[in-house]
NUKOLRO-453737 format. One line per field, with one value per residue (C-alpha): residue number from 1; chain; residue in one letter; x, y, z. Coordinates in nm, 2 decimals, padded with zeros to 4 digits. Layout:
% residues N
seq: NUM; ...
mol: A; ...
type: a; ...
c1: X; ...
c2: Y; ...
c3: Z; ...
//
This chain:
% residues 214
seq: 1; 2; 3; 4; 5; 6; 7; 8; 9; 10; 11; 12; 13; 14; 15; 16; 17; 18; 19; 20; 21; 22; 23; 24; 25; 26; 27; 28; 29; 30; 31; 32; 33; 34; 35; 36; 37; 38; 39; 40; 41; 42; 43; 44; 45; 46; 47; 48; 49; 50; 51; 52; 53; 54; 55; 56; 57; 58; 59; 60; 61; 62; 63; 64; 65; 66; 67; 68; 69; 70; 71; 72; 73; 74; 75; 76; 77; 78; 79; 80; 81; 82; 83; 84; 85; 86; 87; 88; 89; 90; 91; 92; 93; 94; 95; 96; 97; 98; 99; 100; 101; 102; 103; 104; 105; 106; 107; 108; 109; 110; 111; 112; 113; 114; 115; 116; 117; 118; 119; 120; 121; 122; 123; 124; 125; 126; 127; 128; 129; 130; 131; 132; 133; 134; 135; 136; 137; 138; 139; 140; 141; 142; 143; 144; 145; 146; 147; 148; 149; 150; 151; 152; 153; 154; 155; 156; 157; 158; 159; 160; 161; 162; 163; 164; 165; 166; 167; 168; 169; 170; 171; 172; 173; 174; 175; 176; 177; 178; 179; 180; 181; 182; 183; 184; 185; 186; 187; 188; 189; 190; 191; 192; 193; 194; 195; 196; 197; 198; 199; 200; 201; 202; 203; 204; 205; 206; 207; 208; 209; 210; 211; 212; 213; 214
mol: A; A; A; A; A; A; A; A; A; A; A; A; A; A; A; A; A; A; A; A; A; A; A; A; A; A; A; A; A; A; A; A; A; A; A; A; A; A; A; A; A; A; A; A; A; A; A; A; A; A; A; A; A; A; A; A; A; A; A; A; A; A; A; A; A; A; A; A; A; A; A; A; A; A; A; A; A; A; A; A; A; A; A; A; A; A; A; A; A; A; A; A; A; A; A; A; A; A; A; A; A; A; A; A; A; A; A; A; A; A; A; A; A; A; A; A; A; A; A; A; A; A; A; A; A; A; A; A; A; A; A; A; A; A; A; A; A; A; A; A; A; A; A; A; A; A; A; A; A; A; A; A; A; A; A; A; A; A; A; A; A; A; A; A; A; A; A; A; A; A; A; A; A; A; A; A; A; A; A; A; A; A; A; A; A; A; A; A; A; A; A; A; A; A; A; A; A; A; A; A; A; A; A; A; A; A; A; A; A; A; A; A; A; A
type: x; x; x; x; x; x; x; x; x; x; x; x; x; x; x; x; x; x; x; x; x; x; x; x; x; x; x; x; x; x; x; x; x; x; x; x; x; x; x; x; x; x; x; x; x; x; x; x; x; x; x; x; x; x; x; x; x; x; x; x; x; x; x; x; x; x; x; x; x; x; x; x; x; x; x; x; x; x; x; x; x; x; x; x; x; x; x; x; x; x; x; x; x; x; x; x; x; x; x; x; x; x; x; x; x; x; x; x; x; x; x; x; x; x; x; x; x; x; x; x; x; x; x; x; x; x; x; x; x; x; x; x; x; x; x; x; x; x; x; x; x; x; x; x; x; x; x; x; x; x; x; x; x; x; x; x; x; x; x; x; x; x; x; x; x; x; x; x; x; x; x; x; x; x; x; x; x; x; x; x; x; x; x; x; x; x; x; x; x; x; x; x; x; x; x; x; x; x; x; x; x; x; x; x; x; x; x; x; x; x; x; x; x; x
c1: 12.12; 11.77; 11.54; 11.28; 10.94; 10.70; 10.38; 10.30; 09.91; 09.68; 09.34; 09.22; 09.39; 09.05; 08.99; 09.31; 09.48; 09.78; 10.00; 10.35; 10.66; 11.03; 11.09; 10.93; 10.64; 10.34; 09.95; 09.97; 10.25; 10.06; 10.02; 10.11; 10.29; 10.29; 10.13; 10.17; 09.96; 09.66; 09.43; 09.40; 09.20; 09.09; 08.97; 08.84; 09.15; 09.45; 09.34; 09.71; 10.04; 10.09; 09.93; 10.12; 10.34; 10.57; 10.87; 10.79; 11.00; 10.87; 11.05; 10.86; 10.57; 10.68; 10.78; 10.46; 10.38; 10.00; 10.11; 10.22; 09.85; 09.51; 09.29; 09.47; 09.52; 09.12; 09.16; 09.33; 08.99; 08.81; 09.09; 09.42; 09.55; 09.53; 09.63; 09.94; 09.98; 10.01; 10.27; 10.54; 10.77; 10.65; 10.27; 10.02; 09.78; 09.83; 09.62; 09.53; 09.28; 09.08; 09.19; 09.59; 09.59; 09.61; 09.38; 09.28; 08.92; 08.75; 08.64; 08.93; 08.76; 08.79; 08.56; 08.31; 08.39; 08.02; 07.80; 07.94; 08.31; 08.39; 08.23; 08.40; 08.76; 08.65; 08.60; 08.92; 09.13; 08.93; 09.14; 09.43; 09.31; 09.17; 09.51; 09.62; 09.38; 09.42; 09.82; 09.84; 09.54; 09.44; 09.27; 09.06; 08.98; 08.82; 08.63; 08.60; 08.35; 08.00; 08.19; 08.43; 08.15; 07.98; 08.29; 08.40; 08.07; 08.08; 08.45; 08.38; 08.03; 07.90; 07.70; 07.38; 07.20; 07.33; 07.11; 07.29; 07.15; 07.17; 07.55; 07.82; 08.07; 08.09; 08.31; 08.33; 08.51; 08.70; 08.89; 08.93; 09.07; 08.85; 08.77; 08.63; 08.50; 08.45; 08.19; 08.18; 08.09; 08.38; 08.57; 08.64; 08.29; 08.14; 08.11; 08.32; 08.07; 08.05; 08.42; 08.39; 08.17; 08.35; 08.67; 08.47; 08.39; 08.76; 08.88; 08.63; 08.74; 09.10; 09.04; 08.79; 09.05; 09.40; 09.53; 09.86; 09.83; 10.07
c2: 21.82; 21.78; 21.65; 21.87; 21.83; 21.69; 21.69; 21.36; 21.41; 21.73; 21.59; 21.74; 22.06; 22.25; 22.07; 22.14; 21.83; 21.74; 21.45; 21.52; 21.32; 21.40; 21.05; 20.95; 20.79; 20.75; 20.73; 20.35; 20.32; 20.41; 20.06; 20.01; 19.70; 19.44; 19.53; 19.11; 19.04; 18.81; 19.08; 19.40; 19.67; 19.93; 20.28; 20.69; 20.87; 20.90; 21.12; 21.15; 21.21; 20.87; 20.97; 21.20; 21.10; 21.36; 21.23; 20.86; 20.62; 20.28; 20.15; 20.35; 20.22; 19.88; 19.82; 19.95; 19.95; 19.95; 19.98; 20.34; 20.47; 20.41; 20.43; 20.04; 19.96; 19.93; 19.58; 19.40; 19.39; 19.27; 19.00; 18.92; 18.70; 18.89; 19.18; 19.01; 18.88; 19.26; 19.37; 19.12; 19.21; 18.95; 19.08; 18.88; 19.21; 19.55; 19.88; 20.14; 20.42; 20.53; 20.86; 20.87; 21.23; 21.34; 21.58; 21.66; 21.60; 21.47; 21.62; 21.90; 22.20; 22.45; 22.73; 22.63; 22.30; 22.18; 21.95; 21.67; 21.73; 21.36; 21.20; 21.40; 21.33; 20.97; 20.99; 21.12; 20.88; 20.61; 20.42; 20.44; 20.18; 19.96; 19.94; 19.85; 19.57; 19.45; 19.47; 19.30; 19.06; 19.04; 18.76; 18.94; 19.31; 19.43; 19.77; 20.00; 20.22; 20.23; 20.49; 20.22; 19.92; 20.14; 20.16; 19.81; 19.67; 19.87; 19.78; 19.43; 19.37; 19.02; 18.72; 18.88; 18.59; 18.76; 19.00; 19.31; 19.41; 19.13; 19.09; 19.15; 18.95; 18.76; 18.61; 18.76; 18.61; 18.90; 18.80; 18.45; 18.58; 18.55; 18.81; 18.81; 19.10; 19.19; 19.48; 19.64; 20.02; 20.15; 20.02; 20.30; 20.32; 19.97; 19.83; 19.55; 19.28; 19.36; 19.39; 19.07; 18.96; 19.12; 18.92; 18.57; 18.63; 18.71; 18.45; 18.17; 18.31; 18.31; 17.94; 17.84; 18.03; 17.86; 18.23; 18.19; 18.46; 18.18
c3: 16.96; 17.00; 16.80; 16.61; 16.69; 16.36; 16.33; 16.16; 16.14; 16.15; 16.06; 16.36; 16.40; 16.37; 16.69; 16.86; 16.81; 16.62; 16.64; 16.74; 16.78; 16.85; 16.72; 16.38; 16.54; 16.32; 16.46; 16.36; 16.60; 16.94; 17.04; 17.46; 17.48; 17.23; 16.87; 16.82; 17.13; 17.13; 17.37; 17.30; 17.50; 17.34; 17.47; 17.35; 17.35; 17.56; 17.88; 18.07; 18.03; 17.96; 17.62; 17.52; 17.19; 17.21; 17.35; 17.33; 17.12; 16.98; 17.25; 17.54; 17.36; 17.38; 17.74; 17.87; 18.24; 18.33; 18.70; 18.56; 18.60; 18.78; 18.45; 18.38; 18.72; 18.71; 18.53; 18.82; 18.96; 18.59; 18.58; 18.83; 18.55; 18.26; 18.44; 18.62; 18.25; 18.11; 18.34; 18.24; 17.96; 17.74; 17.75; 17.55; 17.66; 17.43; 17.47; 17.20; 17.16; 16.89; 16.87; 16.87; 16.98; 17.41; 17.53; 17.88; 17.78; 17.47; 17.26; 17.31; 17.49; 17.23; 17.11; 16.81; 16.82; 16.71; 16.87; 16.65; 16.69; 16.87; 16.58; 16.31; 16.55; 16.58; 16.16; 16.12; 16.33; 16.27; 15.95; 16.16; 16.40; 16.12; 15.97; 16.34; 16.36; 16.00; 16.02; 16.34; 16.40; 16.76; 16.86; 17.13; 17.16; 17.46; 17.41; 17.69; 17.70; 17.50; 17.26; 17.14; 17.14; 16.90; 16.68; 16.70; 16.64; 16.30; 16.21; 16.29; 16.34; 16.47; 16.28; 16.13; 16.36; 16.68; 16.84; 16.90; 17.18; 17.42; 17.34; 17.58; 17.33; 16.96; 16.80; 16.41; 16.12; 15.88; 15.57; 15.78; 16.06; 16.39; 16.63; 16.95; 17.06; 17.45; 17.50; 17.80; 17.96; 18.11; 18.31; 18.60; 18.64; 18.66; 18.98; 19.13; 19.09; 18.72; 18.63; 18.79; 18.54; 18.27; 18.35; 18.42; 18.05; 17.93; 18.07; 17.95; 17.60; 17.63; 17.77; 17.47; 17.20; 17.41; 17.43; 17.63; 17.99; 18.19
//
């Protein structure tokens, strides 16, 4: 028999989005790969069918491909080694996005949605992924997209010496834990030469930090 549909979150049903699951999986539980990982990469809101919670299981979640789509396939040109790290069952590389829900744009194209409607989404989802981060402690999170920078910066802002705006990454200490925090524009529509520089970074971190890619 099989199983019912539930809807395990509506915050955002005004919007057209709901959170729906065949198999008891919560918003905290859409985490590709890993949730123990030392890198995560973060993004908006799941775009594609690979987004779409309905009939995944925790295991689905867990033995996460990135070959499965071009939007991840864009990092084998940021990094060969992280990415060739990501694809192997053992992954020290996760993904999430802010917002939980799929949608074939975002925000949702619905009528009256308001001109603020991916804030008040964002506002809605947005303790979900703290409880991610604070349950599971990355020790890097790459943020792609000025949309997530913004976010991250405000969950886990940087050193009050830092200037903000000449950053492209910190390194933050919350309830002494550290954090280092990767900014970047995203990554489908930066150049070659930048994703190049975007990975020279990653990669001098996970060297400083000893994060384990082998």
């Amino acid at each position: 028999m099989e199983e019912k549909i539930q809807i395990t979150c509506e915050k955002c049903a005004n919007y057209g989005l709901e959170f729906r699951t065949r198999h008891g999986i919560l918003p905290v539980d859409a985490i590709d790969g890993n949730p123990d990982a030392d890198i995560w990469i973060i993004g908006l809101n799941p775009k594609s069918k690979i987004g779409h919670i309905e009939e995944r299981s925790l295991s689905d979640f867990k033995l996460f491909n990135p070959d499965g789509h071009r939007y991840f396939r864009d990092f084998r040109k940021v990094s060969g080694k992280l990415y060739k790290n990501w694809q192997r069952e053992d992954s020290n590389v996760a993904h999430t996005d802010i917002v939980k829900c799929f949608s074939d744009t975002f925000p949702p194209k619905i009528r009256d949605k308001g001109t603020n409607s991916q804030w008040s989404i964002i506002d809605n989802c947005i303790d979900y992924l703290k409880m991610q981060i604070i349950t599971h402690k990355p020790k890097m999170i790459i943020c792609n997209g000025s949309p997530v920078c913004r976010i991250i910066i405000s969950l886990l802002p940087p050193p009050q010496t830092e200037d903000i705006e000449r950053l492209t990454s910190y390194c933050t200490n919350v309830d002494n834990h550290n954090y280092w925090i990767v900014l970047s524009g995203f990554i489908g529509r930066i150049d070659n030469r930048n994703k190049r520089r975007l990975g020279m970074e990653i990669e001098q971190i996970i060297e400083k930090e000893n994060i384990n890619i082998e």
